[in-house]
C-alpha positions in Angstrom: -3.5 -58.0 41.2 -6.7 -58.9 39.0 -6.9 -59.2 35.5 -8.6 -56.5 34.9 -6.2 -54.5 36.7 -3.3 -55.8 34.7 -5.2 -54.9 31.8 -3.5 -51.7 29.9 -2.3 -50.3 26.7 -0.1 -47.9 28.0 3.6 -48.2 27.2 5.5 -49.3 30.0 8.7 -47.1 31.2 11.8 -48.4 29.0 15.6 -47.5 29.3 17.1 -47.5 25.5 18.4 -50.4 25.1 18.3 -53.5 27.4 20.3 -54.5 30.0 22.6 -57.8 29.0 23.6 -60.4 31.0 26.8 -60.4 32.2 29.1 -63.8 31.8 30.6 -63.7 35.0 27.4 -64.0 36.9 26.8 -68.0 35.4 30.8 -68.5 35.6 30.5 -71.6 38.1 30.9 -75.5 38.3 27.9 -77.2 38.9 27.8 -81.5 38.6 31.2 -81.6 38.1 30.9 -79.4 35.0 31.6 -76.0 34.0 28.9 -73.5 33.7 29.1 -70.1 31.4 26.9 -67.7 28.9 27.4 -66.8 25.4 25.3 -64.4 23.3 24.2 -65.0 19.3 23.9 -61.8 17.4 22.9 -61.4 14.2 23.3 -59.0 11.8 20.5 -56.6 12.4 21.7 -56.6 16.6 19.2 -59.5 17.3 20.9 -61.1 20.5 20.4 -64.2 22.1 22.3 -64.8 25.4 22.4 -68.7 26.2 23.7 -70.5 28.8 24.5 -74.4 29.5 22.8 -74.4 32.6 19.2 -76.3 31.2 20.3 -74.6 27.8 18.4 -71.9 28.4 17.7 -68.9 26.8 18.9 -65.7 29.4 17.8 -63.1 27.1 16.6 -62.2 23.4 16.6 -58.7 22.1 14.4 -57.4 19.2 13.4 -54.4 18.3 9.9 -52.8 18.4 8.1 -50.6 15.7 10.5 -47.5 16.6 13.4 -49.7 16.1 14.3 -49.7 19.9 15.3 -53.1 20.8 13.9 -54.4 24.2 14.3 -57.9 26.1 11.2 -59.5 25.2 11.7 -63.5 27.5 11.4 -63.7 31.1 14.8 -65.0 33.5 17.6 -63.2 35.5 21.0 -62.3 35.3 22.7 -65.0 37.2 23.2 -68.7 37.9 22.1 -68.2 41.4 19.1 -66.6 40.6 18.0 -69.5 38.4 19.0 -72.0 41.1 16.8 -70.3 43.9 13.5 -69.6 41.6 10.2 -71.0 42.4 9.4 -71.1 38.5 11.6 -73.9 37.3 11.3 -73.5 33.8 12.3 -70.3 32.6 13.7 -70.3 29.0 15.3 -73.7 29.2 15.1 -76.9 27.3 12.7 -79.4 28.7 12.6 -83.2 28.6 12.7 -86.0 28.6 8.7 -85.4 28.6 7.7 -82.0 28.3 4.0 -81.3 29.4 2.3 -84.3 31.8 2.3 -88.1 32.3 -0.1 -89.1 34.4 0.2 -90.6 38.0 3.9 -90.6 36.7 3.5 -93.9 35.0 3.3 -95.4 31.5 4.3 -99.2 30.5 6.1 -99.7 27.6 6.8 -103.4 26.1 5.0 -104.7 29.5 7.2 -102.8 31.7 5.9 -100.5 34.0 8.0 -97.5 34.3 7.5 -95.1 37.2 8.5 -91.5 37.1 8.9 -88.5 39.5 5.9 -87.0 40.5 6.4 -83.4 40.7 2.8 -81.5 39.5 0.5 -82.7 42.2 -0.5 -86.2 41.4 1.7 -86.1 38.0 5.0 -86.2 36.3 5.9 -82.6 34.8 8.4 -81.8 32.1 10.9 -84.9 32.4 10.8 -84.6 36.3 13.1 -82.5 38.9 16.3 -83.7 37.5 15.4 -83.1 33.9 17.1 -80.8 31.2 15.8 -77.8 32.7 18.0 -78.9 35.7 21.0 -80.7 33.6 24.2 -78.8 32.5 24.8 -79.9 28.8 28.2 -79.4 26.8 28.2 -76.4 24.8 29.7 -74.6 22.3 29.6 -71.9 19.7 30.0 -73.0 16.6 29.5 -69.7 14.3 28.7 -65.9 16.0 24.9 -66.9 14.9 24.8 -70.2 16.3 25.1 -72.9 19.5 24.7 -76.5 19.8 24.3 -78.0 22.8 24.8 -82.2 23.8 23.9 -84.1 26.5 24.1 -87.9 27.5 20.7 -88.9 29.0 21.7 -92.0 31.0 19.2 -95.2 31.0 16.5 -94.8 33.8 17.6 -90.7 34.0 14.2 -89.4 35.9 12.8 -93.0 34.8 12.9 -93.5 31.6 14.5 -96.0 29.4 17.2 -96.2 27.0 20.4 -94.2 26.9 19.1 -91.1 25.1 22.3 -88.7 23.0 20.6 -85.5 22.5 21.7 -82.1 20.2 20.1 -79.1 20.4 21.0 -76.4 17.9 20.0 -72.6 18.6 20.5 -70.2 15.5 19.4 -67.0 15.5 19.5 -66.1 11.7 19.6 -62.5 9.9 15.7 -62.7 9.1 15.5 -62.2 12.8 14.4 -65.8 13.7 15.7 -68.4 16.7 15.4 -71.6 15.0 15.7 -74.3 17.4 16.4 -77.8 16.2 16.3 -81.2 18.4 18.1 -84.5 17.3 17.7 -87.5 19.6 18.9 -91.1 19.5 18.3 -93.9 21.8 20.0 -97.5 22.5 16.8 -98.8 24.0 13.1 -98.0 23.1 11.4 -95.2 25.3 9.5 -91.9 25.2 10.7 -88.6 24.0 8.9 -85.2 24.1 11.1 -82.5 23.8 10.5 -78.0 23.8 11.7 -75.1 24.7 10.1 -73.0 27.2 11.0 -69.3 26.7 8.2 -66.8 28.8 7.6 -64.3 26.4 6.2 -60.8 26.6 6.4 -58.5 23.6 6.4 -55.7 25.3 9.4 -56.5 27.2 10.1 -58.7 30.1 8.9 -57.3 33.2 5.5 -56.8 35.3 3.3 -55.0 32.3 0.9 -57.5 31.4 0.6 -59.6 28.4 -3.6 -59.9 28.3 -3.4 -57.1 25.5 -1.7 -59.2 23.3 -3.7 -60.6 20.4 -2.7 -64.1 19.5 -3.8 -66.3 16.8 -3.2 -70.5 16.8 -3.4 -72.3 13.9 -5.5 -75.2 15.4 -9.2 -75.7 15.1 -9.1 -78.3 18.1 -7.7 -78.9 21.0 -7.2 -81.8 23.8 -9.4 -81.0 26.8 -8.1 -82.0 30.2 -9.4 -83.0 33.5 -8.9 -81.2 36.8 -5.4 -82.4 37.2 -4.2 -81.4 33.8 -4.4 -84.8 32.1 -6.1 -85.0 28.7 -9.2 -87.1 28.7 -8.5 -88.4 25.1 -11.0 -86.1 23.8 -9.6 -83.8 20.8 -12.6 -80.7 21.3 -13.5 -78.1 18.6 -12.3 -74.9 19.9 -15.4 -73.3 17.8 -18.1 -71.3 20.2 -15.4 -72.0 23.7 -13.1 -69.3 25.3 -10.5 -71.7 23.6 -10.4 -70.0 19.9 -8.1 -69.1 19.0 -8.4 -68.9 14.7 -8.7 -65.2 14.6 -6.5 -62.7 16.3 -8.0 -62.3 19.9 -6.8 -60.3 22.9 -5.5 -63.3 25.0 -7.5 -61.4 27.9 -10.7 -60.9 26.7 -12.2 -64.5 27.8 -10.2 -64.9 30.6 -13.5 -64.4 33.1 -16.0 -66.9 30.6 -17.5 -69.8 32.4 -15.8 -72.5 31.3 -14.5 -75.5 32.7 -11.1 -75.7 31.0 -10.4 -71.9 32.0 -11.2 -72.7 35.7 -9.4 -76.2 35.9 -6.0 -74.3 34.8 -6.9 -70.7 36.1 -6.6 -69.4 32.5 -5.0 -71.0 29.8 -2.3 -73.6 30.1 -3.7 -76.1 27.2 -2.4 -78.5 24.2 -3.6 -77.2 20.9 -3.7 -79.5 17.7 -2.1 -78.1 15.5 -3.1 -77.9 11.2 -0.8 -79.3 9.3 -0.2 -80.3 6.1 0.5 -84.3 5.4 3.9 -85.0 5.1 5.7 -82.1 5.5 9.0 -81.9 6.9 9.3 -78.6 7.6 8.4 -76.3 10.2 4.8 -75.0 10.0 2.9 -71.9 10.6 1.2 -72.8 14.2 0.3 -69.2 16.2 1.6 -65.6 15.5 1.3 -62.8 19.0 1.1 -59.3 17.7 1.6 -56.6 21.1 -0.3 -53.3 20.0 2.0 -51.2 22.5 5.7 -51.7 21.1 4.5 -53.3 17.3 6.3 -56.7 17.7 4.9 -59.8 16.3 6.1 -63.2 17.3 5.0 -66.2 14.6 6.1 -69.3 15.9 6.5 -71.9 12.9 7.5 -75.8 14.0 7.5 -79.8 12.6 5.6 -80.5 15.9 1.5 -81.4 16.1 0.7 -79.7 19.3 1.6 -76.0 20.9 1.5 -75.7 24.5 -0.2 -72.0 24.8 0.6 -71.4 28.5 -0.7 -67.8 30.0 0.8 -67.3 32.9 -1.4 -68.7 35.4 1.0 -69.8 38.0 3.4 -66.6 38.0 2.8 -64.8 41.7 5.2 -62.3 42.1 7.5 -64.1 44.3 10.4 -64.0 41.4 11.8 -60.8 40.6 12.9 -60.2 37.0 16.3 -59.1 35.0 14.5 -54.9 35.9 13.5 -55.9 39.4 10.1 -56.3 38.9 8.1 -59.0 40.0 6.9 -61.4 37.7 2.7 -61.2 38.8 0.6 -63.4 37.5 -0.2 -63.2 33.2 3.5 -60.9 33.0 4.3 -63.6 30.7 3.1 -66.4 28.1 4.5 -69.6 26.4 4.0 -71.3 23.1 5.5 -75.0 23.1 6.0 -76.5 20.7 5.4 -80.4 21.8 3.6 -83.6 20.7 0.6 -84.2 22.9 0.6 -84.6 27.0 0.8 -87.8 28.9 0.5 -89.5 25.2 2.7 -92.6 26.3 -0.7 -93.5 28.0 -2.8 -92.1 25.3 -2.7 -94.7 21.9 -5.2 -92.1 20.3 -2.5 -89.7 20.2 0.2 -90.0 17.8 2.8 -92.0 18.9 6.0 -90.3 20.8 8.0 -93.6 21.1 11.8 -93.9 19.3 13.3 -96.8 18.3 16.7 -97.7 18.4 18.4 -97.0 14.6 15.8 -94.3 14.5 16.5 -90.6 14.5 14.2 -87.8 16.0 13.9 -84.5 14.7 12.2 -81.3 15.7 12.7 -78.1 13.9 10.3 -74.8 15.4 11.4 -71.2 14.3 10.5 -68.0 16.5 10.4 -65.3 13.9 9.9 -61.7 14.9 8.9 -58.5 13.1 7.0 -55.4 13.4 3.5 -54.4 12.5 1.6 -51.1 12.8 -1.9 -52.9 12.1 -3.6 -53.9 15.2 -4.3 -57.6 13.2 -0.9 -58.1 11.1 -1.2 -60.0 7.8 2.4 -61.0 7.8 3.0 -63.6 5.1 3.3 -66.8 7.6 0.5 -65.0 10.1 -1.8 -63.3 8.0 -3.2 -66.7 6.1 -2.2 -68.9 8.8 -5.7 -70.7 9.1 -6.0 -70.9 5.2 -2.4 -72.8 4.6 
């Protein structure tokens, strides 16, 4: 299936309402530990269902223009069917590293520390055993929120220091998931933390997500090489496929001549994101609008980069919570993130923690409708002009 064939405005066959997850289907042990599900809802029937297993988000309901709610993330409906995919990452947390460290290796206070290599010649997304793998402690603190703790051991996939990690998911009555990280360490090391939802605002499924129009909030980005490593160059996005600073169907330069395009097969790049100095708060950094069912997703976060992953590498051999296949581009990712392989990169601000020193990261995933093909939402309408 070609782009071009993928390409279509016409609204894909719906049932009513979605299809939840049910809990008994992630009802297992796994490491030792108990694996389950639970669901945030707020008060407008927003639902979130989460489970321990990577932290992931299962499902996440919203309504479109018409007010009928839909599915809108890529995943399945059981533990077993997360254990046997080929896609790794769907809707969990990711770390230690999220994104790429070259060769797998960065030194840190002289010490050369050598990681898994699972991404060709490179280390991917805190390795095979990371927290997309790891079953963290959970519980629910309030029907609108989760947090979620796990002990990172020193040397876990590599890295130093013994690494105490929260993760809060709320999912508020404004009809945002706000997702919060808070990390500590007894040694110093690297931390790069995201979530990695695949989104399609159409619904999750095989209807393609080139006809969504998506606007980033970054006038540069960090090229790469053919292996996905930045080169250390931070590239004006201005006159390249890459820009992104007005709405633009995410399909409409998919076929441009450009080296990034064809070292990825699409887009799967690090944008740099505009922010205001000192701010402690999250940020507006992209906004999605899908012209079939009205949604808009603005994603809002503390972080300077945002992962805008396409959905290159999807090839149909997963089938989906309607059994559909996920094809190729049935699905994107904004990830929030500081930059890739930046332990190796001193250009690139810094992603080392200290001991006695806290990390935070705060991104929001806010979601709305919009009958204008370009919505001027308050966040996403002046999001280049903030």
């Amino acid at each position: 299936m070609n782009d071009q064939e993928q390409n279509s405005t016409s609204a894909p066959d719906r049932n009513t309402n979605p299809v939840f997850p049910d809990p008994e289907n992630f009802a297992a042990t796994l490491q030792g530990k108990p694996v389950w599900l639970l669901s945030l809802i707020n008060k407008n029937g927003c639902r979130a269902d989460i489970t321990n297993y990577g932290g992931r988000i299962v499902s996440l309901a919203v309504p479109d223009k018409h007010g009928v709610f839909d599915d809108v993330v890529a995943g399945f409906h059981s533990l077993d069917a997360y254990l046997n995919s080929t896609e790794a990452f769907f809707g969990a947390l990711i770390g230690r590293y999220a994104n790429r460290i070259a060769g797998g290796k960065f030194v840190l206070d002289g010490v050369s520390y050598s990681l898994a290599v699972n991404n060709g010649p490179n280390h991917l997304h805190g390795g095979p055993g990371g927290f997309h793998n790891m079953v963290w402690d959970m519980k629910q603190v309030t029907p609108q929120q989760a947090e979620l703790t796990c002990l990172s051991p020193h040397m876990h996939e590599g890295y130093p220091g013994n690494l105490e990690l929260l993760v809060r998911y709320t999912l508020n009555d404004q009809n945002e998931l706000h997702i919060e990280f808070r990390a500590e360490t007894d040694q110093r090391t690297v931390v790069n933390f995201t979530a990695h939802p695949f989104f399609n605002l159409s619904g999750e499924g095989d209807q393609s997500i080139n006809d969504h129009i998506l606007k980033i909030r970054a006038t540069h980005f960090t090229p790469t090489d053919q292996f996905m490593i930045p080169t250390g160059e931070i590239r004006p996005v201005e006159q390249t496929p890459m820009d992104f600073t007005g709405f633009t169907p995410i399909g409409e330069r998919l076929g441009s001549q450009y080296e990034q395009l064809e070292f990825a097969g699409g887009y799967d790049h690090n944008y740099v994101l505009i922010k205001r100095q000192g701010s402690q708060h999250p940020e507006p950094a992209a906004s999605v609008y899908d012209p079939v069912s009205g949604r808009v997703l603005e994603v809002l976060t503390t972080e300077p980069g945002l992962q805008f992953y396409g959905g290159n590498f999807l090839n149909g051999e997963n089938t989906g919570k309607r059994g559909k296949p996920y094809h190729k581009r049935t699905s994107f990712c904004l990830e929030p993130q500081h930059f890739p392989d930046s332990p190796n990169q001193p250009d690139f601000p810094s992603t080392l923690l200290n001991p006695g020193e806290i990390f935070t990261s705060h991104s929001v995933f806010r979601f709305s409708v919009s009958d204008h093909p370009y919505p001027d939402t308050e966040s996403s309408g002046a999001i280049m002009n903030q």
